[in-house]
Each structure stands twice: as structure tokens, then as C-alpha cells.
PyMOL Python script that loads the backbone (N, CA, C, O; Angstrom):
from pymol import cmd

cmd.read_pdbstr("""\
ATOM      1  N   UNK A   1       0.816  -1.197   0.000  1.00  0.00           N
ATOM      2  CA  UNK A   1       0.000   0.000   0.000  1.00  0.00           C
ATOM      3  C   UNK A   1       0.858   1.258   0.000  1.00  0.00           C
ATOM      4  O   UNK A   1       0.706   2.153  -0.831  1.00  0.00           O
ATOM      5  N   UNK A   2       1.669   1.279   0.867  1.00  0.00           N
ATOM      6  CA  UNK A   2       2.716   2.640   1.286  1.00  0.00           C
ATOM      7  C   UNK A   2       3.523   2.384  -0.440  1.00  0.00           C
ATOM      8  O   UNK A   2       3.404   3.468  -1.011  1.00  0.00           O
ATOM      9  N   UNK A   3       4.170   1.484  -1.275  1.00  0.00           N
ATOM     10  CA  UNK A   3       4.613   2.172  -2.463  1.00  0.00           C
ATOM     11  C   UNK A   3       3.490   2.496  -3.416  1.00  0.00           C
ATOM     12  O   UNK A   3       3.779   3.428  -4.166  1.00  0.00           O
ATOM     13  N   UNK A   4       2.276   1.976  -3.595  1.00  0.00           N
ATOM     14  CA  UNK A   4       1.327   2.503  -4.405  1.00  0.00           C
ATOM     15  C   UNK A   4       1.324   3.959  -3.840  1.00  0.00           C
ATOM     16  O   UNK A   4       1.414   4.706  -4.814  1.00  0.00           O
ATOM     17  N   UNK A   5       1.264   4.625  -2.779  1.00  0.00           N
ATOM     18  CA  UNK A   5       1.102   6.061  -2.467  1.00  0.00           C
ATOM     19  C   UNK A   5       2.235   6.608  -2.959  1.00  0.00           C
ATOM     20  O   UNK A   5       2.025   7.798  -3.191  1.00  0.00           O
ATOM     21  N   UNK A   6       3.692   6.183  -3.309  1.00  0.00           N
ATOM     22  CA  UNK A   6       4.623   6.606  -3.864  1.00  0.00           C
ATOM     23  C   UNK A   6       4.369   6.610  -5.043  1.00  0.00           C
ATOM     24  O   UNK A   6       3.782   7.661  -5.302  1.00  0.00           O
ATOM     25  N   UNK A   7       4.500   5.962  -5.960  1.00  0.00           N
ATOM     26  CA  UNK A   7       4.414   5.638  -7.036  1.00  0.00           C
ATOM     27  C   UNK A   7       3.364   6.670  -7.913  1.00  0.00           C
ATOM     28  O   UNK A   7       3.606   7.201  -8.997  1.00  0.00           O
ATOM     29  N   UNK A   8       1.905   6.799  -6.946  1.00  0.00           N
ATOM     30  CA  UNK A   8       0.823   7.726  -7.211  1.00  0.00           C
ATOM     31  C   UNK A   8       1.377   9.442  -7.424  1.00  0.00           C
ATOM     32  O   UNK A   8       1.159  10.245  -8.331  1.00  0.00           O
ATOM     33  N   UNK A   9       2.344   9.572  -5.875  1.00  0.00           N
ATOM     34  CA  UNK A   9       2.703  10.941  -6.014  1.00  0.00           C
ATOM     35  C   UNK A   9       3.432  11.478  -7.016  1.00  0.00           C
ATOM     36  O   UNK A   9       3.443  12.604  -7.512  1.00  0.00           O
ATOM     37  N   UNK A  10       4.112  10.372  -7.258  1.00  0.00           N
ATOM     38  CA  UNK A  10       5.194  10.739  -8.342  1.00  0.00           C
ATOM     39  C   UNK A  10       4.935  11.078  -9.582  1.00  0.00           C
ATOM     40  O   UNK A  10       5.430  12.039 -10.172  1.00  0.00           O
ATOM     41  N   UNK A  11       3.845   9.994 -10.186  1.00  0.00           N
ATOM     42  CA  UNK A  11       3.414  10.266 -10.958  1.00  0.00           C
ATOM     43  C   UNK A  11       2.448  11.336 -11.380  1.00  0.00           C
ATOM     44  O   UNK A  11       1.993  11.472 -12.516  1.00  0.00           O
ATOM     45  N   UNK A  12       2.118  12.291 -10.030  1.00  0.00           N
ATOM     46  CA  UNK A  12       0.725  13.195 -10.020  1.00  0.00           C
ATOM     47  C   UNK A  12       1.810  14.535 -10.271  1.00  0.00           C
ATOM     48  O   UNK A  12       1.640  15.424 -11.106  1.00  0.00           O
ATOM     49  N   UNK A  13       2.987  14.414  -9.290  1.00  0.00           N
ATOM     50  CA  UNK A  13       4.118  15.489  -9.549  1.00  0.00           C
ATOM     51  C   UNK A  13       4.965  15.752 -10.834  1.00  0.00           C
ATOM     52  O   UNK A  13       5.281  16.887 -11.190  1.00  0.00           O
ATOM     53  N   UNK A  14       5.369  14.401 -11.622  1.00  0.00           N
ATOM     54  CA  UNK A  14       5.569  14.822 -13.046  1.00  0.00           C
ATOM     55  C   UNK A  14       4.244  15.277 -13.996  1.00  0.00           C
ATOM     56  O   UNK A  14       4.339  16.006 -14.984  1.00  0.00           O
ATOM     57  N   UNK A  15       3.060  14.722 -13.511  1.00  0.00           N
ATOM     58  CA  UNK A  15       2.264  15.609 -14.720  1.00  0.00           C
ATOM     59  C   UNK A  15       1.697  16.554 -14.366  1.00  0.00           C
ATOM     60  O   UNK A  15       0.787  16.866 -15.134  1.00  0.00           O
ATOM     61  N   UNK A  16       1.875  17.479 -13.123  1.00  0.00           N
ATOM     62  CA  UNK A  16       1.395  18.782 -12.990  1.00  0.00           C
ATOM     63  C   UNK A  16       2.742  19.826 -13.404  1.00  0.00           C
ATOM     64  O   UNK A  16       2.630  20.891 -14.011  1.00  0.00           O
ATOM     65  N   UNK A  17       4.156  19.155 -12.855  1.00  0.00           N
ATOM     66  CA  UNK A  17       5.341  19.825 -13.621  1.00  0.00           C
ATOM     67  C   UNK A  17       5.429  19.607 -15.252  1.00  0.00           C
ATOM     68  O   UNK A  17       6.219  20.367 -15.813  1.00  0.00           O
ATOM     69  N   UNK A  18       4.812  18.789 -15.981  1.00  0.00           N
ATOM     70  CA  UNK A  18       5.024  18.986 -17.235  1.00  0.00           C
ATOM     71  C   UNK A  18       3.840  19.957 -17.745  1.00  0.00           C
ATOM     72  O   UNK A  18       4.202  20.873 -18.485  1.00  0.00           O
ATOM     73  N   UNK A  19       2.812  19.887 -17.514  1.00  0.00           N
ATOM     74  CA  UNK A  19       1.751  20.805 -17.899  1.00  0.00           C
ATOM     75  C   UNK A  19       1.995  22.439 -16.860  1.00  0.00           C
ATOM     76  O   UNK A  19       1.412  23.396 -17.368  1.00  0.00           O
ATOM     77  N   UNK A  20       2.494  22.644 -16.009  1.00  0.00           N
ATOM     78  CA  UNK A  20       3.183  24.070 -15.643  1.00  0.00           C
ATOM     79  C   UNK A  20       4.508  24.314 -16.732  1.00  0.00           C
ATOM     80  O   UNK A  20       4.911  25.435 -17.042  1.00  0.00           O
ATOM     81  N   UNK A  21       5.055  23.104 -17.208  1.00  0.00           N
ATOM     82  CA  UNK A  21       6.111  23.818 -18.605  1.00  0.00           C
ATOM     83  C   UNK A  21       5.645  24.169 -19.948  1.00  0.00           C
ATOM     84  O   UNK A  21       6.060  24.856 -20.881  1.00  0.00           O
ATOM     85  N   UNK A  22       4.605  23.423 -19.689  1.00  0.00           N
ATOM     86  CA  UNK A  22       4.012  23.556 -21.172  1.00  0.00           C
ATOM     87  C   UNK A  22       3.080  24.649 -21.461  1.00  0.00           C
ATOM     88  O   UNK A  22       2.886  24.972 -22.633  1.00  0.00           O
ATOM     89  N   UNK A  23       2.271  25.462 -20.149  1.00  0.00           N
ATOM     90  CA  UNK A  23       1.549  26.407 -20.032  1.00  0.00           C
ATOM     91  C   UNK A  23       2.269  27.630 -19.531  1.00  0.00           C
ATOM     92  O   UNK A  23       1.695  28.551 -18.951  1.00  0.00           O
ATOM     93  N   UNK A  24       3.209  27.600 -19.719  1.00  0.00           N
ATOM     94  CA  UNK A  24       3.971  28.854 -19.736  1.00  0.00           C
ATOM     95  C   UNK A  24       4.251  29.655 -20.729  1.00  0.00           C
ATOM     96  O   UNK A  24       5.459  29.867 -20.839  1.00  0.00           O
ATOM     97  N   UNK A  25       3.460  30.276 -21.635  1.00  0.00           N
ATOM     98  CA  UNK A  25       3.772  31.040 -22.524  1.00  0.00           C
ATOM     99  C   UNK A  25       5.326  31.484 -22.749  1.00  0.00           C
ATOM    100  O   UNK A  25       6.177  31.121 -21.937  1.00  0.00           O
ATOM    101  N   UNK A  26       5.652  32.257 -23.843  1.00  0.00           N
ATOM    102  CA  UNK A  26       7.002  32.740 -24.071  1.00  0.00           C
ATOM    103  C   UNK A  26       6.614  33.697 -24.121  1.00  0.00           C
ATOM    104  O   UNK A  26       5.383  33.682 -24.139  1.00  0.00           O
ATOM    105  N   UNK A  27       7.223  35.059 -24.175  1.00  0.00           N
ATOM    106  CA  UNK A  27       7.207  36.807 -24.352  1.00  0.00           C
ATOM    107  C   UNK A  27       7.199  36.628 -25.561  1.00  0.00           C
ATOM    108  O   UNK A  27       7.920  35.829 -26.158  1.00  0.00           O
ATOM    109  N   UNK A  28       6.373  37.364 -26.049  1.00  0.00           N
ATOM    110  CA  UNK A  28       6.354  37.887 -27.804  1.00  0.00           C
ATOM    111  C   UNK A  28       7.348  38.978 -28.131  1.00  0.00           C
ATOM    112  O   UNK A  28       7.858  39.172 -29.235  1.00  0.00           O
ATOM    113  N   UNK A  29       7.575  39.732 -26.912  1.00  0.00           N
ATOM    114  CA  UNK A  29       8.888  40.817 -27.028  1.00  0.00           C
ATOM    115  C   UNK A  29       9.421  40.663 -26.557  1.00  0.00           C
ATOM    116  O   UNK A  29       9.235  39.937 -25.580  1.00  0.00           O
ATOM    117  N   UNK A  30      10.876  41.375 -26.927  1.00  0.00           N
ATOM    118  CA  UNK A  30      12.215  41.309 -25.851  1.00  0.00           C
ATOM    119  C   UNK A  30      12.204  42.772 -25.392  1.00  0.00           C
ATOM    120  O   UNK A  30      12.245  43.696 -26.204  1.00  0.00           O
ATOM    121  N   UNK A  31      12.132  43.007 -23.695  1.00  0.00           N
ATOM    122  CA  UNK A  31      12.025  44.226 -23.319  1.00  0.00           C
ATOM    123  C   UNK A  31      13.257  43.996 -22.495  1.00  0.00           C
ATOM    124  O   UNK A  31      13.339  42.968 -21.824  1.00  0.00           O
ATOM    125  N   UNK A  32      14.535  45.178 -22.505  1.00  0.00           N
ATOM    126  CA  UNK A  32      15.383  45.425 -22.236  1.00  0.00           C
ATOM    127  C   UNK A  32      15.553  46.812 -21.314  1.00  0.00           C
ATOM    128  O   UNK A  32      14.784  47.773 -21.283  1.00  0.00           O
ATOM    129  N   UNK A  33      16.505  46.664 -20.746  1.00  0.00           N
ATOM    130  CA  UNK A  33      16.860  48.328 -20.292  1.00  0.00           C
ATOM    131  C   UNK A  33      17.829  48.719 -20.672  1.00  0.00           C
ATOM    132  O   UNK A  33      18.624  47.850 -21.031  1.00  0.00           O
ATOM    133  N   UNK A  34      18.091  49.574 -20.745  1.00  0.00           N
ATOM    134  CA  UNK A  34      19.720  50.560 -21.194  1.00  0.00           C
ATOM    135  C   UNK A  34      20.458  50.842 -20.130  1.00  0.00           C
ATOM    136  O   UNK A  34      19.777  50.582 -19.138  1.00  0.00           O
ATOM    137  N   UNK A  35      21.849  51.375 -19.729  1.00  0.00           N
ATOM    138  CA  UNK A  35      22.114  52.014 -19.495  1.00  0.00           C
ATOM    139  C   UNK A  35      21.718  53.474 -18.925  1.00  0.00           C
ATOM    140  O   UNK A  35      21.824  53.872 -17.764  1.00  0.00           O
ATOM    141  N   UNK A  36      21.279  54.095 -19.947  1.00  0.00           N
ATOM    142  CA  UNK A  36      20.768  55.684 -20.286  1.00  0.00           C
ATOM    143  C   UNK A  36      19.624  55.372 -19.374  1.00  0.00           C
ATOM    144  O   UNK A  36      19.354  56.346 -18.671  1.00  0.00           O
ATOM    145  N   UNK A  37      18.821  54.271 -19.144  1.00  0.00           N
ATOM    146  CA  UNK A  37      17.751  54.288 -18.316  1.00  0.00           C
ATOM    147  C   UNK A  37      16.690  54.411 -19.338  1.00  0.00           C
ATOM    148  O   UNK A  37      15.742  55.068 -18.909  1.00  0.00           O
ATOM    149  N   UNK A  38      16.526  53.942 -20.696  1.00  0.00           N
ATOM    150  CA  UNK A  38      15.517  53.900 -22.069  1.00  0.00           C
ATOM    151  C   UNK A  38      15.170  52.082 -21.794  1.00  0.00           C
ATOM    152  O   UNK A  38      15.922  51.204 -21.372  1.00  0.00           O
ATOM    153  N   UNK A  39      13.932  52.027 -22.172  1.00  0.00           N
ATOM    154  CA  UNK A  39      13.539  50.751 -22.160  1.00  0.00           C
ATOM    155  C   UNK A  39      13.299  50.540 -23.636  1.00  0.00           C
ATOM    156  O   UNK A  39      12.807  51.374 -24.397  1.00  0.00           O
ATOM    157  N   UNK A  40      13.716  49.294 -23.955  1.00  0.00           N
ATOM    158  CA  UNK A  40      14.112  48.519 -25.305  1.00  0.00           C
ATOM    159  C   UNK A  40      13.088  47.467 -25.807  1.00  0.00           C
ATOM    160  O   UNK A  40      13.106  46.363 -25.262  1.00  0.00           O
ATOM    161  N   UNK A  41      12.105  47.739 -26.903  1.00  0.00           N
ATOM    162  CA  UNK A  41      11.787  46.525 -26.887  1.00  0.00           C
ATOM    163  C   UNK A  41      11.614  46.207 -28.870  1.00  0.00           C
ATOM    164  O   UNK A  41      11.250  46.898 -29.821  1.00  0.00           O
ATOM    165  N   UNK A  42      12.164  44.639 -28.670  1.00  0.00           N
ATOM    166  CA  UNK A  42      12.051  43.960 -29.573  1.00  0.00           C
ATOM    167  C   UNK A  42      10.934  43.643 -29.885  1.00  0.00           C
ATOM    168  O   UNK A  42      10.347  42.933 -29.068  1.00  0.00           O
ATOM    169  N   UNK A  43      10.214  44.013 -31.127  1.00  0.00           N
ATOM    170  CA  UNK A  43       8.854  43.163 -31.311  1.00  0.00           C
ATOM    171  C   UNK A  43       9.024  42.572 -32.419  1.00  0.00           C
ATOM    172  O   UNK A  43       9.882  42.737 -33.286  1.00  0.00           O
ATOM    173  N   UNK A  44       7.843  41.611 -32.322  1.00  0.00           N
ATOM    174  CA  UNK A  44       7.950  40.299 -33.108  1.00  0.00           C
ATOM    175  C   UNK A  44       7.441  41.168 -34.569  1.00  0.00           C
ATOM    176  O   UNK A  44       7.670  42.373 -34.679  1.00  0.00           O
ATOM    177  N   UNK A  45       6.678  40.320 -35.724  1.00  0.00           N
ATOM    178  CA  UNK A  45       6.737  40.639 -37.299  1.00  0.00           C
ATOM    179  C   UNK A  45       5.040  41.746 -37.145  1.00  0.00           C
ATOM    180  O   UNK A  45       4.739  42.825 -37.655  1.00  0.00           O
ATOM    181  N   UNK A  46       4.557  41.148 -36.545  1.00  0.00           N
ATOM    182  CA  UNK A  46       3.053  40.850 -36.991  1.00  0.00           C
ATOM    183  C   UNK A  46       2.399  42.279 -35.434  1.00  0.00           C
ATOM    184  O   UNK A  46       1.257  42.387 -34.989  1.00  0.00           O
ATOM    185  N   UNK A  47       3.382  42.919 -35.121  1.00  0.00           N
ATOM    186  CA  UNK A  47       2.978  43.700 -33.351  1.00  0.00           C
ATOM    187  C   UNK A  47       2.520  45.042 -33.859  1.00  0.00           C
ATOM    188  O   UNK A  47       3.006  45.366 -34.942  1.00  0.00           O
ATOM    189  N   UNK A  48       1.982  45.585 -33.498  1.00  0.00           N
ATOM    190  CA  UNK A  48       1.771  47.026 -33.331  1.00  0.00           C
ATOM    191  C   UNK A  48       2.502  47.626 -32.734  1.00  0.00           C
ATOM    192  O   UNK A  48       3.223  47.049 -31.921  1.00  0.00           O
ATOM    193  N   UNK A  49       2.595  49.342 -32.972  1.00  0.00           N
ATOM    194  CA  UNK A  49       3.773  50.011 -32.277  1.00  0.00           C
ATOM    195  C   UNK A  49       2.881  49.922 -30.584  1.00  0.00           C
ATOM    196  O   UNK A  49       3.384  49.472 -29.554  1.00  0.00           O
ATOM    197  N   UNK A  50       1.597  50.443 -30.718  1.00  0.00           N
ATOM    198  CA  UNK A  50       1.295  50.359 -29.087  1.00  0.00           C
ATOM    199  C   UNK A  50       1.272  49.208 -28.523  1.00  0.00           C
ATOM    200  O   UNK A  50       1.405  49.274 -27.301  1.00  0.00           O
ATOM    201  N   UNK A  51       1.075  47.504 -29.226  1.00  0.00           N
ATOM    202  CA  UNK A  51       1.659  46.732 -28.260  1.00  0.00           C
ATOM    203  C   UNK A  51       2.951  46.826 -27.728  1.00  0.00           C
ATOM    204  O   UNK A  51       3.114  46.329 -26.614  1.00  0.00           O
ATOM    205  N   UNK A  52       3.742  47.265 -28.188  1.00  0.00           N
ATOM    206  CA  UNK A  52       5.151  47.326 -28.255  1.00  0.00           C
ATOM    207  C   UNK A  52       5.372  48.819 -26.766  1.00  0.00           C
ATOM    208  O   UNK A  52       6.424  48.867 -26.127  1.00  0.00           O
ATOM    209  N   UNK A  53       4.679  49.424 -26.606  1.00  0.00           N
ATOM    210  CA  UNK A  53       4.618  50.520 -26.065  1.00  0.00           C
ATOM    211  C   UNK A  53       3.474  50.190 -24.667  1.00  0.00           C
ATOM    212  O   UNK A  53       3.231  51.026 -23.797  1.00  0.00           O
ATOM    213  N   UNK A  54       3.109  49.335 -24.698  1.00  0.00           N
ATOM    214  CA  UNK A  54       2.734  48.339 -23.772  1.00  0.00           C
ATOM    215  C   UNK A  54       3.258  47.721 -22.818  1.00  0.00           C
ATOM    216  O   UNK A  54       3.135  47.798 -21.595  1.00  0.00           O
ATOM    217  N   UNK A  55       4.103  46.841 -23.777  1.00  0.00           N
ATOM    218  CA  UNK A  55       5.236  46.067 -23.016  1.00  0.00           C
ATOM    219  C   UNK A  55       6.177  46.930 -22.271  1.00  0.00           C
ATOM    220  O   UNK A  55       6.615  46.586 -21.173  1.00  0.00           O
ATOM    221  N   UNK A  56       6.583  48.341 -22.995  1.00  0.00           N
ATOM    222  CA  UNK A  56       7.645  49.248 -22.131  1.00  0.00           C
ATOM    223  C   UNK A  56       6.766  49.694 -21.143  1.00  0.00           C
ATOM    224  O   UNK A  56       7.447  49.715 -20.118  1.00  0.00           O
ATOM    225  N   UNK A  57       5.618  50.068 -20.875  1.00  0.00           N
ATOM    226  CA  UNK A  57       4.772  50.654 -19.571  1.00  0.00           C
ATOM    227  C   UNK A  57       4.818  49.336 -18.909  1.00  0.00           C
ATOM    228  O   UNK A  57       4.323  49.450 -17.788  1.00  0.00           O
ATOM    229  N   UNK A  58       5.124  48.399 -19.095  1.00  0.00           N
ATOM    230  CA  UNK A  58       4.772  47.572 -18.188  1.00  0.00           C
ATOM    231  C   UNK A  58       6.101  47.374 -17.345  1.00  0.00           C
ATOM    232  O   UNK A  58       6.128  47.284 -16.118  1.00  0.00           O
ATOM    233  N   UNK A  59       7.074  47.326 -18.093  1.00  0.00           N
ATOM    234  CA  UNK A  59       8.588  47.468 -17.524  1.00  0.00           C
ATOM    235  C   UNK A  59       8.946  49.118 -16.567  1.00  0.00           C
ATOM    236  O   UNK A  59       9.626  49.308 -15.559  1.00  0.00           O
ATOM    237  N   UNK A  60       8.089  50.146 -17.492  1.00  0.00           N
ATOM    238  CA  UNK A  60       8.252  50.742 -16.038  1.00  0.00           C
ATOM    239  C   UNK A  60       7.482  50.933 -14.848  1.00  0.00           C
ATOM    240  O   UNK A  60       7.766  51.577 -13.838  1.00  0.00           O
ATOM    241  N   UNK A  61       6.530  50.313 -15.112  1.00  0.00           N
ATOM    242  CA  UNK A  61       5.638  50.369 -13.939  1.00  0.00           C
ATOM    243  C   UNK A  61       6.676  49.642 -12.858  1.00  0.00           C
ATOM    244  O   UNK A  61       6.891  50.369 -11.887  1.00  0.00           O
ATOM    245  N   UNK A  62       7.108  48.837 -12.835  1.00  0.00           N
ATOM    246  CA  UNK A  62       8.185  48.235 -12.059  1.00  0.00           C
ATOM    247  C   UNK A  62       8.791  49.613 -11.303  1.00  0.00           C
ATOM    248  O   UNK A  62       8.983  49.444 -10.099  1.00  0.00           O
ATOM    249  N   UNK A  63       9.018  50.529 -11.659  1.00  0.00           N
ATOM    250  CA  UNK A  63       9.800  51.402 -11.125  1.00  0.00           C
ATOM    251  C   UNK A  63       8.893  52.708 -10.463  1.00  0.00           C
ATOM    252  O   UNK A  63       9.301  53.640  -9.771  1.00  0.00           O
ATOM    253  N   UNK A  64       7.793  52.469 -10.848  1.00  0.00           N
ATOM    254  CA  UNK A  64       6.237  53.316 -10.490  1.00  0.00           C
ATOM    255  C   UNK A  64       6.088  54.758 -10.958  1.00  0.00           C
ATOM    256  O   UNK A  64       5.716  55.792 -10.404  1.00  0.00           O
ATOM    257  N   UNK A  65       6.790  54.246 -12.974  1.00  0.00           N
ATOM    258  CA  UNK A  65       6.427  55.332 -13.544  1.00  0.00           C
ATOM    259  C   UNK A  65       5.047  55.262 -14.379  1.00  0.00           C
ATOM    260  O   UNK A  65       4.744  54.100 -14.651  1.00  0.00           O
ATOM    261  N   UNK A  66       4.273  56.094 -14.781  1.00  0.00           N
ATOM    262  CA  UNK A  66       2.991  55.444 -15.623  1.00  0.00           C
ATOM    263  C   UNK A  66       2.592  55.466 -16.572  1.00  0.00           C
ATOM    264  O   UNK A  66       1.512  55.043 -16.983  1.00  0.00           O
ATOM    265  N   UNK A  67       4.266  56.499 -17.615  1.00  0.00           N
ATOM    266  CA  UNK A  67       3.781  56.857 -18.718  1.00  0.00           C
ATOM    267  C   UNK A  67       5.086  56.711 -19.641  1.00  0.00           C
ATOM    268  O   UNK A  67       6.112  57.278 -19.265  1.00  0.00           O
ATOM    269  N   UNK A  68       5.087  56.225 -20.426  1.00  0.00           N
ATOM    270  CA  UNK A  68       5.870  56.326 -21.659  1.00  0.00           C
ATOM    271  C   UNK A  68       6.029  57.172 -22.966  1.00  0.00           C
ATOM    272  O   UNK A  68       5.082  57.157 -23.753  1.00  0.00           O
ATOM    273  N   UNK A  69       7.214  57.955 -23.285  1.00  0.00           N
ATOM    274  CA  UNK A  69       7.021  57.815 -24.064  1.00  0.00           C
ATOM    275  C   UNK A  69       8.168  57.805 -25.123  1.00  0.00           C
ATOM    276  O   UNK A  69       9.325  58.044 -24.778  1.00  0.00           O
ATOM    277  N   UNK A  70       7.692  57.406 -26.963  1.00  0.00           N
ATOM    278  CA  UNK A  70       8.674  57.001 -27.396  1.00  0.00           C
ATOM    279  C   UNK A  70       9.919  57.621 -27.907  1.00  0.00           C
ATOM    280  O   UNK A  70       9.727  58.655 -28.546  1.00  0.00           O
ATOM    281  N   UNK A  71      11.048  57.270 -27.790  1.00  0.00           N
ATOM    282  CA  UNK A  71      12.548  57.902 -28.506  1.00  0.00           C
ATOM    283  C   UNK A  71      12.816  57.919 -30.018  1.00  0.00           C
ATOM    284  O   UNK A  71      13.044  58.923 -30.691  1.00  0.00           O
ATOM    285  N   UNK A  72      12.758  56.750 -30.410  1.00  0.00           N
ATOM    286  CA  UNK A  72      12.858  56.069 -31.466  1.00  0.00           C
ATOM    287  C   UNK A  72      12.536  54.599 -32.027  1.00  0.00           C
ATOM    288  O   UNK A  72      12.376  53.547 -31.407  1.00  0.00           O
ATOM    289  N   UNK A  73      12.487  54.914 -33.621  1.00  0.00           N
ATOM    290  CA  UNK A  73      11.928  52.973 -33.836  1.00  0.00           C
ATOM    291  C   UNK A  73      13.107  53.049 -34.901  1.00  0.00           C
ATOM    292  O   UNK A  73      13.430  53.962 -35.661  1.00  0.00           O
ATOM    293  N   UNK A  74      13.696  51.647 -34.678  1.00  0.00           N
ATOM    294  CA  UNK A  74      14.417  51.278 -36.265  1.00  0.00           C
ATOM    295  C   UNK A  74      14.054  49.966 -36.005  1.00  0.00           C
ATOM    296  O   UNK A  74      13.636  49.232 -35.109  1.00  0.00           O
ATOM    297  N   UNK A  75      14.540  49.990 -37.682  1.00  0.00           N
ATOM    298  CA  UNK A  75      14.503  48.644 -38.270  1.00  0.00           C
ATOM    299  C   UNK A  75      15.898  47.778 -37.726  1.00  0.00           C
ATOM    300  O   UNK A  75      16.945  48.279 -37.314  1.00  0.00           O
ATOM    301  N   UNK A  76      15.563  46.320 -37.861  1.00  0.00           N
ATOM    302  CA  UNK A  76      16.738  45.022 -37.579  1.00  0.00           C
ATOM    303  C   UNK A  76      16.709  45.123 -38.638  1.00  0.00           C
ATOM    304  O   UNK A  76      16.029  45.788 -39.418  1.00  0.00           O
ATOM    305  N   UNK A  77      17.956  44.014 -38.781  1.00  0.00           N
ATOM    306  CA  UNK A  77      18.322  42.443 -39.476  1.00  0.00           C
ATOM    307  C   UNK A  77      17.796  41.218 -39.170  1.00  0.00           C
ATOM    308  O   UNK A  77      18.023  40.175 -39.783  1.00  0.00           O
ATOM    309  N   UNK A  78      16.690  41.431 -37.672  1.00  0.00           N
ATOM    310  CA  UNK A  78      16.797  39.980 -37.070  1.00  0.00           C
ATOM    311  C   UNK A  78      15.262  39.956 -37.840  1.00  0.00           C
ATOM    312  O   UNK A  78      14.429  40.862 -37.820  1.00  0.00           O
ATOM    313  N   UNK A  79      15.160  38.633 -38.521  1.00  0.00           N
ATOM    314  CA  UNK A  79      13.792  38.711 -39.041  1.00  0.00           C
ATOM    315  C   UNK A  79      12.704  38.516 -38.420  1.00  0.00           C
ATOM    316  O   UNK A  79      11.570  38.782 -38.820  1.00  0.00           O
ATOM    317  N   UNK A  80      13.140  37.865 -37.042  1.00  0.00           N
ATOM    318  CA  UNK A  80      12.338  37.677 -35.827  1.00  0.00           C
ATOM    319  C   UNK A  80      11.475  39.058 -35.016  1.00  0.00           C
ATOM    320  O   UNK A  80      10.313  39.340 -34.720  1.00  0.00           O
ATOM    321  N   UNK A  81      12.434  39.488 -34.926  1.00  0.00           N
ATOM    322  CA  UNK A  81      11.857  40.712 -34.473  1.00  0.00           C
ATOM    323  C   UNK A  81      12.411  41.819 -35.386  1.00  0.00           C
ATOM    324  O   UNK A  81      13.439  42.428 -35.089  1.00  0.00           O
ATOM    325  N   UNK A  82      11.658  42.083 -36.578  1.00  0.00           N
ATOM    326  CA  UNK A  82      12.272  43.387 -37.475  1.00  0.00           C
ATOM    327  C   UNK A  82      12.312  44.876 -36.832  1.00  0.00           C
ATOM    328  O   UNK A  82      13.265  45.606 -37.106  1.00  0.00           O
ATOM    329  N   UNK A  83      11.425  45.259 -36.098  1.00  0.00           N
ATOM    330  CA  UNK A  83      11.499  46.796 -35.096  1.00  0.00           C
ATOM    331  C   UNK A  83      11.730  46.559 -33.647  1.00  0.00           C
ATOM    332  O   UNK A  83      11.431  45.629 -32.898  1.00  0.00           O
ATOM    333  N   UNK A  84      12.467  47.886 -33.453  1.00  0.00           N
ATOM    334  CA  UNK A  84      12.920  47.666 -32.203  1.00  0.00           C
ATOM    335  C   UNK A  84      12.612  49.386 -31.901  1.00  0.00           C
ATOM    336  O   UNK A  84      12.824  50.261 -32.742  1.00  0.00           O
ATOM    337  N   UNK A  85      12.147  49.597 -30.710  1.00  0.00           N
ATOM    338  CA  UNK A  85      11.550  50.662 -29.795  1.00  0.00           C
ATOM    339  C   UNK A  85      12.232  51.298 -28.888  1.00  0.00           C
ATOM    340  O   UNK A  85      12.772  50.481 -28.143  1.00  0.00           O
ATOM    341  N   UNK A  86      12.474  52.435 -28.587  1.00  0.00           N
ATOM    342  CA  UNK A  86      13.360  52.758 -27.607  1.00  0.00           C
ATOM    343  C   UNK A  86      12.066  53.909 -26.834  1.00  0.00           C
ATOM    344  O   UNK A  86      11.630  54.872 -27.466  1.00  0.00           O
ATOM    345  N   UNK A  87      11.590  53.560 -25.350  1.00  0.00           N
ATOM    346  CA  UNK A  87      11.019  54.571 -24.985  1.00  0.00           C
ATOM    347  C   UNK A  87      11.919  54.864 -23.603  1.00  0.00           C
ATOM    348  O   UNK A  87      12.865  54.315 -23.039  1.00  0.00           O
ATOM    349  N   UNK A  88      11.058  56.077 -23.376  1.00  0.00           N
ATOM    350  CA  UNK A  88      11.704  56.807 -22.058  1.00  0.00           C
ATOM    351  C   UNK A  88      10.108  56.613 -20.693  1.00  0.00           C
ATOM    352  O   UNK A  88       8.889  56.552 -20.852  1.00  0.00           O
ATOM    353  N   UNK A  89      10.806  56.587 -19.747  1.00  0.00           N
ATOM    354  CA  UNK A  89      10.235  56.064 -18.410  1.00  0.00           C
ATOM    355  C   UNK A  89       9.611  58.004 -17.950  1.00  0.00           C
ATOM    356  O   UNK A  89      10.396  58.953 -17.961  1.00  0.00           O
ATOM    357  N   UNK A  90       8.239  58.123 -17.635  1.00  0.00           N
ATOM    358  CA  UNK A  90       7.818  59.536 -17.092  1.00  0.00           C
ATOM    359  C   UNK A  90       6.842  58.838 -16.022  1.00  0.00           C
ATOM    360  O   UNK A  90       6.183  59.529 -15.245  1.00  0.00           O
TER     361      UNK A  90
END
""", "prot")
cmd.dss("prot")
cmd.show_as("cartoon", "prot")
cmd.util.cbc("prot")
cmd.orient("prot")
């Protein structure tokens, strides 16, 4: 009886840890900080500039600013993420 209760847990603990890996989304952007104190973000092909301007309010809210706004946009090379965002923290 006592290894069937092993055997049970174990098996209840690998499939709630594989379905917590598997339900973990990935970031659609790469949000960075600078130096200068500018928040960076990589967006994917298919984003809008205000999702993208989203993701930086959300990085500064961390710091308990509430407003963004933007520096500059250029273009990559990376085809993954072709624009990249530079805003400032207010």
C-alpha cells in the first residue's frame, strides 16, 4: 500500500510539472533596459507600435512610472523581431 502512495505521487508530480512547462507562454517581445535608463523593446513581425509601447509601460511600472514615451523605432536584421523601440520612463 505505502509504495502505491509513492508511485501515485510521483506520478501526479511529473504531470502537474510537465503541464506548468508547457503552459507557460514565451514573451512575444524582448524588453530590455539601457544604461541611459531607455527601455528597449524587440517586437515580433506581426505587433503594433502600441503593443510594443505596452510592453515598455509595463517594464516601467516596475519602477512606479505610468507613462511612456517614445525615442525612437528602427529597423533590424533579425527577421524575428524586425522593429525595435526605444522609450523613455515619465
Amino acid at each position: 500500500m505505502n509504495n502505491y502512495r509513492i508511485i501515485r505521487l510521483a506520478l501526479l508530480s511529473s504531470l502537474l510539472f510537465a503541464l506548468g512547462a508547457c503552459g507557460t507562454p514565451a514573451s512575444e517581445f524582448g524588453v530590455y533596459r539601457q544604461s541611459d535608463g531607455a527601455i528597449g523593446v524587440h517586437a515580433p513581425k506581426d505587433a503594433k507600435e502600441s503593443e510594443a509601447q505596452a510592453a515598455a509601460l509595463e517594464e516601467c511600472k516596475k519602477d512606479g512610472k505610468r507613462f511612456v514615451s517614445i525615442l525612437e523605432q528602427r529597423k533590424t536584421v533579425n527577421s524575428n523581431f524586425p522593429t525595435t523601440y526605444l522609450y523613455s520612463c515619465r
